[in-house]
C-alpha positions as a printed Julia matrix, in Angstrom:
347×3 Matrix{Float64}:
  20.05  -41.0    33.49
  18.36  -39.61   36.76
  15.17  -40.24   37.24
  12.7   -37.95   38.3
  10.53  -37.77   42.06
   6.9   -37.52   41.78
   4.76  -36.86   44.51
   0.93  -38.35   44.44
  -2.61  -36.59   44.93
  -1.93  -36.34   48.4
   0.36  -33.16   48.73
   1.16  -32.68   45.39
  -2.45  -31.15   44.5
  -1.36  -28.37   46.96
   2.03  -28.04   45.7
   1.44  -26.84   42.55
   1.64  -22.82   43.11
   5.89  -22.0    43.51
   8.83  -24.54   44.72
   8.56  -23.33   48.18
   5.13  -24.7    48.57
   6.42  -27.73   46.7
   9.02  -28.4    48.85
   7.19  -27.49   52.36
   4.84  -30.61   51.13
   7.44  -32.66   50.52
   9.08  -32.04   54.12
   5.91  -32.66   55.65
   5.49  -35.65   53.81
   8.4   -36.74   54.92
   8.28  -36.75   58.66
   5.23  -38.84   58.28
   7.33  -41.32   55.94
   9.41  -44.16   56.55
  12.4   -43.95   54.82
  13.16  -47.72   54.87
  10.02  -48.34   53.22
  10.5   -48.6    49.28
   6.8   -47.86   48.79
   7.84  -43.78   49.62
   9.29  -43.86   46.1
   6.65  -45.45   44.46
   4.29  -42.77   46.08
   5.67  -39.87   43.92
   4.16  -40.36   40.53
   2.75  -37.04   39.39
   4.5   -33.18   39.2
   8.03  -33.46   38.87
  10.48  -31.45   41.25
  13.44  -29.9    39.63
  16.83  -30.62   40.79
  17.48  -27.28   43.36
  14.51  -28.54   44.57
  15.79  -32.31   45.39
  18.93  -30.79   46.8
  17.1   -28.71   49.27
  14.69  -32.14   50.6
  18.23  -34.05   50.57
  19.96  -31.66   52.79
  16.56  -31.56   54.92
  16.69  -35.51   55.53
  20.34  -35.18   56.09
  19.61  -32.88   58.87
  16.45  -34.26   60.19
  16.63  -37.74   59.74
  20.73  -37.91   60.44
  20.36  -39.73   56.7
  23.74  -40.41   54.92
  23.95  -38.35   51.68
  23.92  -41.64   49.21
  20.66  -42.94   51.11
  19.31  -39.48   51.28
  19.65  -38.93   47.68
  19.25  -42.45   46.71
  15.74  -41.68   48.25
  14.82  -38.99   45.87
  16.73  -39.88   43.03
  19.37  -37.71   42.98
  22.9   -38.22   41.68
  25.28  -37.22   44.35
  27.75  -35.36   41.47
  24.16  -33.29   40.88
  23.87  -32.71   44.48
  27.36  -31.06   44.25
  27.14  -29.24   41.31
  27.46  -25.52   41.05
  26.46  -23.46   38.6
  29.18  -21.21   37.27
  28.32  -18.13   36.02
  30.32  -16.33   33.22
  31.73  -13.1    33.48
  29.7   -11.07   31.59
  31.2    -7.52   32.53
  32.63   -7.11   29.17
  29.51   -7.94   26.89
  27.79   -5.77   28.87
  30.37   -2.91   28.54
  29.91   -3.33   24.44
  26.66   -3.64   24.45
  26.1    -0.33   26.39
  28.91    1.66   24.08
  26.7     0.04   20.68
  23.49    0.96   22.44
  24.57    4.74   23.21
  26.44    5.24   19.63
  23.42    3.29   17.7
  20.1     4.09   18.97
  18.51    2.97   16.23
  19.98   -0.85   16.27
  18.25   -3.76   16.79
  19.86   -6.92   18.95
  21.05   -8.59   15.2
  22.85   -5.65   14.22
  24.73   -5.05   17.27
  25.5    -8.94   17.53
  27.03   -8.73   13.98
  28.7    -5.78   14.98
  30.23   -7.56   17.66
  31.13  -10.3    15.63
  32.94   -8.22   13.0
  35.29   -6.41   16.05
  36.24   -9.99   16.7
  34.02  -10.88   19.87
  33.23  -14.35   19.17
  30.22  -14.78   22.05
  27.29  -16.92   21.25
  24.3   -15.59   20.37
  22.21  -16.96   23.12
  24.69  -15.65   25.72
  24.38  -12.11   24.04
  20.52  -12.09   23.49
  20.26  -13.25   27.26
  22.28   -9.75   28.22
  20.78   -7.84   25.43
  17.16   -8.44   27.17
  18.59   -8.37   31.06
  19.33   -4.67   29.95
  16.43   -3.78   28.54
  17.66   -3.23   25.34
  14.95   -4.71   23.43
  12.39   -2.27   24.7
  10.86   -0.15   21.33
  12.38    2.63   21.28
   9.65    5.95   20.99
  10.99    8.14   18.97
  10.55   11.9    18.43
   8.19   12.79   16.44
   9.45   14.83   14.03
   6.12   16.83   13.26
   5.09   19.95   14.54
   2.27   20.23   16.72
  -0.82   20.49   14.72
  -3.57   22.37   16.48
  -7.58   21.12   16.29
  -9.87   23.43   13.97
 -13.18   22.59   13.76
 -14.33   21.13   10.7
 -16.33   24.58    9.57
 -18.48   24.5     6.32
 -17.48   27.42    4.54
 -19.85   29.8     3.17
 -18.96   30.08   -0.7
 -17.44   27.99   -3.06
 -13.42   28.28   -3.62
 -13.35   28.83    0.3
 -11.48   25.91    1.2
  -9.91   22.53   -0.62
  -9.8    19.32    0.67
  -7.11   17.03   -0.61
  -6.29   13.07    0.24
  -4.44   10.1    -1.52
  -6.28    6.65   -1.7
  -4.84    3.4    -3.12
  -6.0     0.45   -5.0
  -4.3    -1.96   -7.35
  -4.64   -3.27  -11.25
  -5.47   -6.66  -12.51
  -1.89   -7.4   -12.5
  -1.43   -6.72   -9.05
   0.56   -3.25   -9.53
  -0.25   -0.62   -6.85
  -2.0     2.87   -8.47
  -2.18    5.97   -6.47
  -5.64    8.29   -6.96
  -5.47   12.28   -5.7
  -8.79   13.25   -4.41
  -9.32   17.09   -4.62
 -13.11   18.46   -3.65
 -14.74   21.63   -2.47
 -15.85   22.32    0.9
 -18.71   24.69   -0.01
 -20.86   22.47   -2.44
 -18.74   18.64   -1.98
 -18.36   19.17   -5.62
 -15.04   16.6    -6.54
 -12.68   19.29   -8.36
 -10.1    16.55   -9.22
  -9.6    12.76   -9.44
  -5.85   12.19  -10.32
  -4.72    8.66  -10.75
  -1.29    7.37  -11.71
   1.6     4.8   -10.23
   3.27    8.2    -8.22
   1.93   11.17   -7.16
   5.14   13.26   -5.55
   4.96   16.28   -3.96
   6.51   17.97   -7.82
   2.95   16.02   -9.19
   0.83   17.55   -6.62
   2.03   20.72   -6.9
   1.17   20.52  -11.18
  -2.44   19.06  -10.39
  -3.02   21.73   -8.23
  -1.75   24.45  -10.74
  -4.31   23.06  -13.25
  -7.03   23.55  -10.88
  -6.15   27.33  -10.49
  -6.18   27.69  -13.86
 -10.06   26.96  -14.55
 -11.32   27.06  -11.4
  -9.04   29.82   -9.25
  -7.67   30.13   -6.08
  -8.74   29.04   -2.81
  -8.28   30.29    0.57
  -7.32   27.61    2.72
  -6.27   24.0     1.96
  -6.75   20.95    4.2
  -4.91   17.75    3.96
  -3.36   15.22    6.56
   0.19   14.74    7.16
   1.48   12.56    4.25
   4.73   13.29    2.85
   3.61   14.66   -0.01
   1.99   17.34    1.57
   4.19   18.28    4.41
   7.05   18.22    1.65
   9.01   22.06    1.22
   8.2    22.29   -2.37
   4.36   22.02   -1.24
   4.9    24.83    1.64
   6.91   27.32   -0.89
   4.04   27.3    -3.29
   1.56   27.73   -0.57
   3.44   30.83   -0.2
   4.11   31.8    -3.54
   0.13   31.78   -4.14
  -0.89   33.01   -0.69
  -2.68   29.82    0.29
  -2.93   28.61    3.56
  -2.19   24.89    4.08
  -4.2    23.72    7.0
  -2.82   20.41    8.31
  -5.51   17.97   10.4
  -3.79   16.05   13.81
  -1.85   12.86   13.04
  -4.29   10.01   13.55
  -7.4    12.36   13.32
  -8.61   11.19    9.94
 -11.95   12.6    11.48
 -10.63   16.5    11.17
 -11.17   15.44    7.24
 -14.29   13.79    7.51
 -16.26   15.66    4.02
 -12.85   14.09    1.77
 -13.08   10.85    3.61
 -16.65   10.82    2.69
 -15.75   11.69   -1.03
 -13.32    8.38   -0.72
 -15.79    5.9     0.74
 -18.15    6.72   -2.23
 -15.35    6.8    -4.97
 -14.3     3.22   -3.43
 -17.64    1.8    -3.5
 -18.54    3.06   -6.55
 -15.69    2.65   -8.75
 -12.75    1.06   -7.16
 -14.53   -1.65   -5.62
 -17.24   -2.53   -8.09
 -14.55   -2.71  -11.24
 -11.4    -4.93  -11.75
  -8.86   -2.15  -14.13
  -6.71   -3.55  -16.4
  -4.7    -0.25  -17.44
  -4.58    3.01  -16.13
  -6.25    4.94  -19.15
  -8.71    2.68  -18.42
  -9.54    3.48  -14.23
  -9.01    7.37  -15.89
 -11.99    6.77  -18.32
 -14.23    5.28  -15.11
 -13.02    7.97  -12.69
 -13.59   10.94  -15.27
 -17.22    9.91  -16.21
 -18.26    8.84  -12.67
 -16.87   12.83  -11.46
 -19.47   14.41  -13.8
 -21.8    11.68  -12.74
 -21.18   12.9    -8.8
 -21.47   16.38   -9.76
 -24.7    16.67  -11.82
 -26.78   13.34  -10.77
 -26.08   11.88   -7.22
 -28.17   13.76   -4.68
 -26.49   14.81   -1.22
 -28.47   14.46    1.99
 -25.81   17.0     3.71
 -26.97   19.57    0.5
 -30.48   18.81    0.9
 -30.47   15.86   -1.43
 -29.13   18.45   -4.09
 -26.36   17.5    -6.29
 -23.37   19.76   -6.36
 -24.41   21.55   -9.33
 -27.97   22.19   -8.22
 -26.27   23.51   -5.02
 -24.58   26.05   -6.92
 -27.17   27.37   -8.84
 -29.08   27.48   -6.03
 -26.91   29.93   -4.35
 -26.11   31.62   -7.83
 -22.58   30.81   -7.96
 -22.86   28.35  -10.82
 -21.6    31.15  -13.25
 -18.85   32.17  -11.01
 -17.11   29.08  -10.31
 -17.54   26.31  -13.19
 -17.83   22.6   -12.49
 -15.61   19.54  -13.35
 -16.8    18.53  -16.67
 -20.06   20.5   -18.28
 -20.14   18.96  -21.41
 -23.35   16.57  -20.75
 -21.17   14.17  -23.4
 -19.91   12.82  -20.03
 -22.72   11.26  -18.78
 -23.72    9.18  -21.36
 -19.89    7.93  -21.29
 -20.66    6.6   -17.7
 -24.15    5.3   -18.64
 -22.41    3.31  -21.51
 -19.55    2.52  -19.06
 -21.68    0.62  -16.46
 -24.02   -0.52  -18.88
 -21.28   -2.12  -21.27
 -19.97   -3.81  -17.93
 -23.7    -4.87  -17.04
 -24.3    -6.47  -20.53
């Protein structure tokens, strides 16, 4: 097995930055050695120097020195069949050519599915050889795709003046006991932060959103202007079409903005603190049961500091519009349902 050259603290220190440097050491080294003197090998005991690097201080003592090739590489232990070797390099014209046609026809594909591809048209190349290509064209950069939203345009986040002005809408999920994933459908008003809506199930389509928001109408009416983000529930046709059918405008915030939708995000920090976070749910009916009694709970006892530490009710009969617009839940039945609902978890 060949052995390796080292070369000690003298030179070597400074030849640690690139083979050139490496190598210039080494030369100088040299001239200042006596080749007959055994005790040159023995210096060498710390970096190693490749073997392109040996071949290139071989031919320099051959030169230099008028050195034979056997005592030349003898001196830096180097085989003489190494010193002769010659890399040769595979054509690789024609992985490159099908790499370039997959590439073009599949923009989508990653490196494993064109390299099964290529094994299935019969181009038995190994993996390593392919992946080395794949990368020396770049092929392995991500590919930024086009977005495939419009552009959405930057409102300001405007309190409205009067209830039923404008609807704020936003998913949140959480899971059961068991581990299975539940979907909530936060719905509250702009106007007084009053939540209109908590909707929780395993799936809330676009079909489901559409229904919820039908209900709402019914009891509560219609509002001007609805904002959500850009989830596919809400960007979905079926959504837009009703927005039409009703004469709603659907305000969408900027991807990535979650700011634009700050008074809903609000509603969901509270919601998850309160209720999500603070209970483990076994069943659905039973997160319902929570999320309906903490609602009324929101709406008739937690003071606002954005309404003047009012609650949402007080906020409306401040301004008169209680009668217009009714709340989520007026029977007062509700409240004792949460009091017994945190209590009974307390005791």
């Amino acid at each position: 097995m060949e052995k390796q050259v080292f070369g000690d603290g003298g030179f070597t220190a400074q030849a640690a930055s690139g083979n050139g440097k490496r190598v210039g050491a080494v030369q100088k080294d040299c001239c200042r050695a006596d080749f007959t003197d055994h005790s040159f090998k023995r210096r060498y005991r710390k970096k190693a120097l490749g073997p392109a690097e040996k071949r290139e201080l071989v031919g320099y003592a051959r030169e230099d020195f008028g050195m034979s090739l056997r005592q030349a590489c003898a001196i830096f232990c180097l085989s003489t069949s190494v010193f002769y070797y010659r890399a040769k390099r595979k054509d690789d014209t024609e992985v490159i050519e099908q790499l370039s046609k997959l590439a073009e026809l599949h923009r989508t594909w990653g490196f494993w599915m064109m390299y099964h591809r290529l094994r299935n048209l019969k181009y038995m190349w190994n993996h390593k050889r392919v992946y080395r290509i794949y990368t020396a064209m770049r092929l392995n950069l991500r590919n930024k795709r086009k977005k495939r939203l419009p552009a959405r345009i930057k409102a300001p986040l405007i309190c409205p003046i009067g209830p039923n002005i404008t609807w704020s809408l936003d998913f949140m999920h959480d899971t059961l006991a068991s581990g299975k994933t539940i979907r909530t459908l936060n719905v509250i008003d702009d106007f007084s932060r009053e939540a209109l809506s908590i909707t929780v199930d395993t799936s809330l389509p676009a079909q489901r959103v559409i229904r919820e928001l039908e209900k709402l109408l019914e009891w509560r009416g219609k509002p001007e202007k609805i904002r959500s983000d850009n989830g596919p529930e809400f960007i979905a046709e079926s959504v837009r079409s009703w927005c039409e059918k009703h004469n709603i405008q659907w305000e969408y915030i900027q991807p990535g903005k979650p700011t634009q939708n700050s008074l809903i995000e609000r509603f969901n920090r509270t919601f998850r603190q309160d209720v999500l976070d603070s209970y483990m749910f076994d069943s659905l009916p039973d997160i319902r049961k929570y999320a309906d009694a903490w609602a009324w709970m929101y709406n008739n006892e937690r003071p606002h500091s954005s309404l003047g530490q009012l609650t949402p009710t007080e906020f409306l009969l401040k301004y008169g519009k209680l009668s217009e617009f009714p709340t989520f839940q007026q029977d007062s039945n509700s409240n004792s349902d949460w009091n017994s609902l945190v209590l009974g978890v307390a005791s």
